[in-house]
N, C-alpha and C positions, 0 to 999 in steps of 0.2 A: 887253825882258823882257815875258811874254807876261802879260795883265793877269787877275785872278782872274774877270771876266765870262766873257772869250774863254777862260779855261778850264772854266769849267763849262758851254758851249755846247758845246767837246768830247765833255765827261762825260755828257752828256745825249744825243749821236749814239752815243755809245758803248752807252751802256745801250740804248738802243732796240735794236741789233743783237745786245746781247745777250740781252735780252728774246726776240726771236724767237726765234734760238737756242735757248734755253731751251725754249721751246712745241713743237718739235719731236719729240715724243714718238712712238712709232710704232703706238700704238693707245688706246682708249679704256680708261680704267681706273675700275672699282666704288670708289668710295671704300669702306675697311674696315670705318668707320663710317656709319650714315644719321643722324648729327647735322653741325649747322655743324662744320666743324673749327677747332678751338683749341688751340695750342700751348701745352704747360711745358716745351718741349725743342729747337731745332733740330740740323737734322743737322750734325754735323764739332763741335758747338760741348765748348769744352771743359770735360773733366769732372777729376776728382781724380786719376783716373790714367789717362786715356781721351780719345779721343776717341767722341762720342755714334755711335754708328753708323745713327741712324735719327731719327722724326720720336717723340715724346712729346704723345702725344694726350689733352685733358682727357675725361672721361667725367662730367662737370658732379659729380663729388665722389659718385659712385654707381659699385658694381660690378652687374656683367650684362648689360650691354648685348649685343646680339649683334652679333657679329664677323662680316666675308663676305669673302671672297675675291674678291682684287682681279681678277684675270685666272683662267682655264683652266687645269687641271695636276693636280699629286697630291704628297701628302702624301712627302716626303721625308727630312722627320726630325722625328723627337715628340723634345721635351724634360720631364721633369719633376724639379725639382728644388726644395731650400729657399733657394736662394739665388742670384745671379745672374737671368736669365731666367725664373725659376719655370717655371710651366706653360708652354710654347711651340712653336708649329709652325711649320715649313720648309714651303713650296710651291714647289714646281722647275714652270715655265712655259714654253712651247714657246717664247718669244720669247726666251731665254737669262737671265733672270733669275729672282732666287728671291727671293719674297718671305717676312718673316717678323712673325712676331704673339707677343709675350709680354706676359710677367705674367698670363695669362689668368685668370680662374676656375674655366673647367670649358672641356671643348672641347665639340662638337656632339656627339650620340645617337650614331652609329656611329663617333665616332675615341674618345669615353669609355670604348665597349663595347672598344673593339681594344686601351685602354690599359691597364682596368682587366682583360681577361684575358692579360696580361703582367706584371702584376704581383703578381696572383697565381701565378704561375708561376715568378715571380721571389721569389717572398716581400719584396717590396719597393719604399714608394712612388717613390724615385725610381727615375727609368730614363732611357736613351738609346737611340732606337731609331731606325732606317735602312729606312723601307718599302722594298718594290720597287716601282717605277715601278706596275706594272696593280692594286698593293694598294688605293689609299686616292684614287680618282680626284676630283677636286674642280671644279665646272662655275664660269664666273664670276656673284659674286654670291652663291654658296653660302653656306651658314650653315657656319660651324665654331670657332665658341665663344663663348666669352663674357668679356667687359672684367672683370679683376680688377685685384689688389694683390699674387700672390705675388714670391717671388724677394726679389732686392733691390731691390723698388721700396718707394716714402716715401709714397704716395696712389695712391689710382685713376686707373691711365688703360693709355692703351693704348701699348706700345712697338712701331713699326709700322718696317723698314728693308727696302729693296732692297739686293741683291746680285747681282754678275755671277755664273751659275752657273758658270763656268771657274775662274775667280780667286779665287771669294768676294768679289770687293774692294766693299765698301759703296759704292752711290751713292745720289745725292741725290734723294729720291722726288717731292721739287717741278720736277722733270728730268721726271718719268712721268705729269705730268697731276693730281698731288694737289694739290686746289683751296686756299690759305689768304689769307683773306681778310686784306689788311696796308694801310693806307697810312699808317701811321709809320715815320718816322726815326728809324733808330739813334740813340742816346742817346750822347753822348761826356762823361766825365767828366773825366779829365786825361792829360795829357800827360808823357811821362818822357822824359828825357835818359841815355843812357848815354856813358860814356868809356872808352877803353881805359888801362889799369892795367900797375905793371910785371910782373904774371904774363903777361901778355898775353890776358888774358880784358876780355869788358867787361861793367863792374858798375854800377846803377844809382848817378846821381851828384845828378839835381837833377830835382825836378818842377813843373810848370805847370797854375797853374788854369785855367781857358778862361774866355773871355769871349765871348757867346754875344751875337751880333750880329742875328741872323734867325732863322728857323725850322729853317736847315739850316746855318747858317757861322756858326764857333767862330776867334779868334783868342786871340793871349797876344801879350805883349810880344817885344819885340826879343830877340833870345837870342845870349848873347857866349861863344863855344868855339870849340876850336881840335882836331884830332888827329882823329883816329879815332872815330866820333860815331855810335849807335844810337839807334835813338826804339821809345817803347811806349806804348799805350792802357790807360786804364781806360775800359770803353766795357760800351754790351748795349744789346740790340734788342728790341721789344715787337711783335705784331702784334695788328690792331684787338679779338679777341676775347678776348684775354689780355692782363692786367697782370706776369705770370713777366719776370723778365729772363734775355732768353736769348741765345743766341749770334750771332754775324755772319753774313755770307756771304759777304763780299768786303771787303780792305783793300788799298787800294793809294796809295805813296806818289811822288808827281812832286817833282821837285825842277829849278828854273829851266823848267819849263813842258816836262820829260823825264822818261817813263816812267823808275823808278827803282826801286822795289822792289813784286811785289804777288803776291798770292795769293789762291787763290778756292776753297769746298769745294763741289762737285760732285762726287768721289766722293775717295775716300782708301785706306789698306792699314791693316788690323790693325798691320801689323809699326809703321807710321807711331805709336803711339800708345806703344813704347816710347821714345820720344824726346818725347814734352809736355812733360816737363821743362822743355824745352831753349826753347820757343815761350812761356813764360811768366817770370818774374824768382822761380825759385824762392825763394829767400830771404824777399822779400817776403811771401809766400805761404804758407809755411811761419810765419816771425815777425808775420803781422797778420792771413792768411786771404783777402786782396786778390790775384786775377790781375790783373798786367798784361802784358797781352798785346805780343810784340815786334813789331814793322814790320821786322825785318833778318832773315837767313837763322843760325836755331843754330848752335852751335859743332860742328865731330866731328860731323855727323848730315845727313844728308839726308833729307826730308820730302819723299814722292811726291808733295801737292799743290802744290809750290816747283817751278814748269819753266824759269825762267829762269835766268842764268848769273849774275848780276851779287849779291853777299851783301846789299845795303839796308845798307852800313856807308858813310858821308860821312865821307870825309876833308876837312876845312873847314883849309883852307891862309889865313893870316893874310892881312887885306887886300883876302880875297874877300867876297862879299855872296852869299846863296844865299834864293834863297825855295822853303820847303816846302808842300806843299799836302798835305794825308793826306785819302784821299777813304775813306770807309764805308758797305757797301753791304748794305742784304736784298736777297732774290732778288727778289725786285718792282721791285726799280731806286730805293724812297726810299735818298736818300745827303746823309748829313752831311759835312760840311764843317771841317776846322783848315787854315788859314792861317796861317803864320808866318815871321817872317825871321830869319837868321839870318848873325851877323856872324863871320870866321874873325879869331883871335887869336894870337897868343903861350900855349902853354900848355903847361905842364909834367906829366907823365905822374904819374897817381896813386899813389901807395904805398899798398901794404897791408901789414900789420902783417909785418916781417922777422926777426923774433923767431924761431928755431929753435929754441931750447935745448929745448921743450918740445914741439915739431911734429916731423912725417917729413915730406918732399917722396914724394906719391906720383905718378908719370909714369903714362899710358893707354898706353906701351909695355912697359912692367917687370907681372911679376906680386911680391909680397911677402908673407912670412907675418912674423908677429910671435908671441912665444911669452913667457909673463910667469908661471913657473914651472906650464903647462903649460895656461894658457886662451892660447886660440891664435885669431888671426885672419887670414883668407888672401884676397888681393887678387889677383884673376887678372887678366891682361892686359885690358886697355880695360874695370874696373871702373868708372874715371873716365872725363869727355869730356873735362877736362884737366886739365893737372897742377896739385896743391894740395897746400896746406901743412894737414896734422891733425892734432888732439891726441890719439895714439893710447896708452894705456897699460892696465896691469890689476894686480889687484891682491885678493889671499885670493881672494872669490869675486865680485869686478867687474869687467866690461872698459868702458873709454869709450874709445867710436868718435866724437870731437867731438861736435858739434851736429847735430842735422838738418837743417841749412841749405845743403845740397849736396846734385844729385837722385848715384844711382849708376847706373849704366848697364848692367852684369850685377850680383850676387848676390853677397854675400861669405861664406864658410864660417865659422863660430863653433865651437870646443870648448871644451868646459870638463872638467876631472877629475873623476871621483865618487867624494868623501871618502870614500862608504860603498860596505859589499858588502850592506845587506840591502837583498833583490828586491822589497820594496814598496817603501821608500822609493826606490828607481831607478826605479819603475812610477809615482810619484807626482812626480816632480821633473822641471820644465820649465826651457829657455832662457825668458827673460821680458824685454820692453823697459819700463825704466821711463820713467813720462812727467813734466812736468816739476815735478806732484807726487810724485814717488817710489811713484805706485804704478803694481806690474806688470804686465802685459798677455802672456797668451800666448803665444807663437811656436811656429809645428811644432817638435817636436822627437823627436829618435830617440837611443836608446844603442845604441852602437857600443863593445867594444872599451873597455871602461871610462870611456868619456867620453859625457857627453852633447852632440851635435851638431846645428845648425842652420843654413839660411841664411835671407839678411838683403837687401834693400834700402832699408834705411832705419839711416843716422846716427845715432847716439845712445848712451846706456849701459843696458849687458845685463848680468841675475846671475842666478842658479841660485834659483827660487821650487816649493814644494812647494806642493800642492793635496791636503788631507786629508779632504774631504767628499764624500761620496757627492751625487750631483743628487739635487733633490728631488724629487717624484713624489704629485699631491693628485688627487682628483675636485672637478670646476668644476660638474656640473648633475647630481647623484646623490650617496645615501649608500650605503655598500654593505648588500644586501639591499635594497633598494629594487626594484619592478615599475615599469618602463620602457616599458610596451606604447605608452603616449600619445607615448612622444618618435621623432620623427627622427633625433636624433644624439647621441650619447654624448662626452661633452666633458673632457678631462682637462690639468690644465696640468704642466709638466716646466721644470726650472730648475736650472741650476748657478751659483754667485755666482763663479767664478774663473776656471779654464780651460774654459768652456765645455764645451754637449753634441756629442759626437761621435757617437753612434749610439743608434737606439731598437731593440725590438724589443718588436710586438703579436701578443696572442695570444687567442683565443675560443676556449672547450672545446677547449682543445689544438692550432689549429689556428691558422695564421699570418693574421692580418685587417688588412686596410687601411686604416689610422689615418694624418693628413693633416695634418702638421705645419708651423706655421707658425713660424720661429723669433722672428718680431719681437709676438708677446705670449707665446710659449712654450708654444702649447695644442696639444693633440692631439685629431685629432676622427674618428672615428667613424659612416658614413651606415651608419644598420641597416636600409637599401635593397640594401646590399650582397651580403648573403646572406640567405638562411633559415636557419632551424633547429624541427626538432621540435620536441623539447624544452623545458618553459617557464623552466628552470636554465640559468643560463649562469656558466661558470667564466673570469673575465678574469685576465689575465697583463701586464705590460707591465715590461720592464727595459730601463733608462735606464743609458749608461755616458757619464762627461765625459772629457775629452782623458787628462786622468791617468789611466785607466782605472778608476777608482772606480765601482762599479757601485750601482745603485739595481734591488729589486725591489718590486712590487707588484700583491697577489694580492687577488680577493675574489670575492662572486657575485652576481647581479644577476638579475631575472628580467624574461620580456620574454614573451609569444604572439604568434605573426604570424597 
């Protein structure tokens, strides 16, 4: 048996070759940033329903930095939006990659100017828009914007990813020359054991603390099982200029001194990210907020970055002796070390609770609708990745769909009946999931056909909640009548306390104006750079509507000289 020196003398020829690898880049790349780079994100690592598609760059807790283009190219798609990516640009690169830059602030002088007369045009700030190649040409180095916070970003920084332009398929921009300064070790925190069970899924059964021998190798005690045998990490990586705990870059587990199960993110598929689920111990996750990440291949799923054949599932046969080694790696090649043995037993298949009377077995072959005098819910075929026992029932105006401790894998359809015929109260009633304080939360919802309808991937219990308040609609730096000539920007907050806002609409003496909202303090803003006006009177407008359609107006007049 091959001894843990003679293995990590391996792991260290190994890494070297892939090191090189790595460096292999096929031209010089501008860093986006001109500061040290420092991570709160790596690429692949995972997120809550996602895998990260890029690098998350700190902007030392400041927005404006200027942004530059990494490589040669042109502008091939502006995004602007209040959520997800906010502000962000596409550059398509004659070396088949397309770089991207979000959460921006503002983009540079001429893609502001191309954006903001789009959207006047559009009467509307967000947009999506598709340059032609000779419109928006970008030299490398160039400036074109500046380090924000919009979208769905939580602090400043910069969301920075490579794509293939064929594929789209995200790669990993430490592949293309992005300098990050690392020499720390992944950090391992514990060890999990899974077993197979008689549904034939396998569920976490027992965990291990490590015990932390050197700088880089983590052992635990002897470990006694038998059957069908998965292993998972609590683990995160830190590099030198960041304390963030953030993702891997390589797991790979040997067993008896044999490549046995590993995986590496270098680049991935969008489509890969409806399956995370399945790479983590939902449940867990779900019930404490802890990933642990698995060492074996999901269930029902195949993950592009998985290319070997063999699942990471040990069948540990009584009387055998197996030593595991789980090796964790950054792209720099620091790698932590668990060591552990592990002896095969006599062992009996676990049981999970076989109680029917009050569960449906639902199969990933069958589709099923359930109807509870006439809230209905429809399971189509490969809703699940395997079959499970749930407590599905409903009742006046409640359906419970179990727990959410099970991920779903498509989207299940919900109706419910609408008691009433009057056309507000239908305009005002939503599908809602309650949380595990019983209070509701939103869900899209449409009437159709006398029922209100929704879909769902998320477990839980859903009932029919009304939203009766119009949003509310204040001025944040101005009273109305007030002379504004001194300010820059006209600032007004918008809020709904239940179903959220769905749409605004601004308006200047009659005219549609470009108000900049941000959803996560609720304000709308105003650059009175935007236009002129004669006139020292100005008549503002702005109507605010929330999911319910409940509408908010707000009228008054302000004066300003340019």
């Amino acid at each position: 048996m091959p001894t843990f020196k003679a293995l990590a003398i391996s792991f260290v020829g190994f890494f070297c070759v892939l090191t090189l690898e790595a460096q292999m880049y096929e031209e010089p790349i501008t860093p986006p940033l001109k500061i040290p780079i420092a991570l709160s994100g790596t690429f692949a690592e995972l997120r809550s329903s996602h895998f990260h598609a890029g690098l998350d760059i700190k902007t030392q807790g400041r927005q404006g930095l200027s942004v530059y283009g990494v490589w040669e190219g042109y502008i091939s798609r502006i995004l602007v939006s209040t959520s997800g990516y906010g502000k962000a640009l596409y550059v398509t690169h004659p070396n088949g990659l397309v770089s991207v830059y979000a959460h921006l602030k503002k983009f540079a002088p001429k893609i502001e100017a191309y954006v903001k007369k789009l959207q006047y045009e559009k009467e509307s700030f967000t947009l999506q828009k598709f340059p032609k190649g000779d419109e928006i040409k970008i030299e490398q180095g160039e400036l074109i914007g500046f380090s924000g916070n919009t979208g769905g970003s939580f602090g400043p920084h910069l969301h920075f990813e490579l794509r293939e332009a064929d594929s789209q398929r995200p790669v990993n921009p430490l592949l293309h020359g992005i300098k990050v300064e690392d020499q720390i070790k992944p950090q391992l925190r514990k060890l999990f054991m899974f077993a197979k069970t008689d549904d034939d899924s396998l569920q976490m059964v027992k965990e291990f603390v490590l015990n932390k021998l050197n700088d880089s190798l983590y052992v635990t005690p002897l470990i006694k099982a038998g059957g069908q045998l998965g292993f998972g990490l609590q683990l995160f990586d830190r590099q030198d200029r960041s304390w963030n705990k953030n993702g891997i870059y390589k797991i790979r587990l040997r067993v008896n001194g044999q490549d046995f199960f590993d995986y590496r993110f270098d680049d991935f598929s969008f489509q890969d990210s409806k399956a995370i689920s399945q790479l983590i111990d939902y449940k867990t996750y779900m019930d404490e907020g802890t990933r642990i990440q698995k060492v074996f291949d999901p269930l029902f799923e195949d993950l592009s970055f998985i290319k070997q054949t063999t699942n990471g599932i040990l069948n540990a046969a009584p009387g055998k002796s197996y030593q595991l080694v789980f090796e964790v790696s950054d792209f720099q090649g620091n790698t932590s070390y668990i060591e552990t043995y592990l002896e095969g037993i006599e062992t009996e298949i676990a049981t999970t609770d076989t109680n029917t009377n009050d569960r449906s077995l639902i199969v990933p072959e069958k589709d099923y609708l359930f109807d509870f005098e006439g809230i209905e819910v429809y399971f189509p075929k490969k809703s699940l990745y395997r079959p499970h026992l749930l407590k599905i029932n409903g009742k006046k105006d409640t359906l419970f769909l179990d727990r959410n401790r099970l991920p779903l894998r498509t989207a299940l359809d919900l109706q419910f009946p609408a008691a009433t015929q009057d056309s507000l109260e239908q305009k005002q009633s939503f599908i809602a999931l309650l949380n595990k304080k019983n209070k509701p939360s939103y869900v899209y919802t449409y009437y159709k056909e006398g029922s209100w309808r929704a879909k769902t991937k998320i477990l839980g219990t859903y009932t029919i909640a009304r939203d009766t308040l119009a949003p509310e609609i204040k001025p944040l730096n101005f009273k109305p009548g007030q002379w504004l000539s001194n300010y820059r920007f006209l600032k007004v907050k918008i809020g709904d306390d239940f179903s959220g806002i769905r749409s605004y609409k601004t308006y200047i003496n009659g005219k549609w104006a470009r108000f900049e909202y941000e959803p996560k303090d609720g304000t709308l803003i105003y650059d009175f750079e935007d236009q002129k006006f004669e006139a020292a009177e100005h008549q503002l407008l702005i109507i605010v509507e929330d999911n319910s359609k409940n509408s908010s107006r707000y009228e008054t007049v302000f004066y300003r000289k340019y």
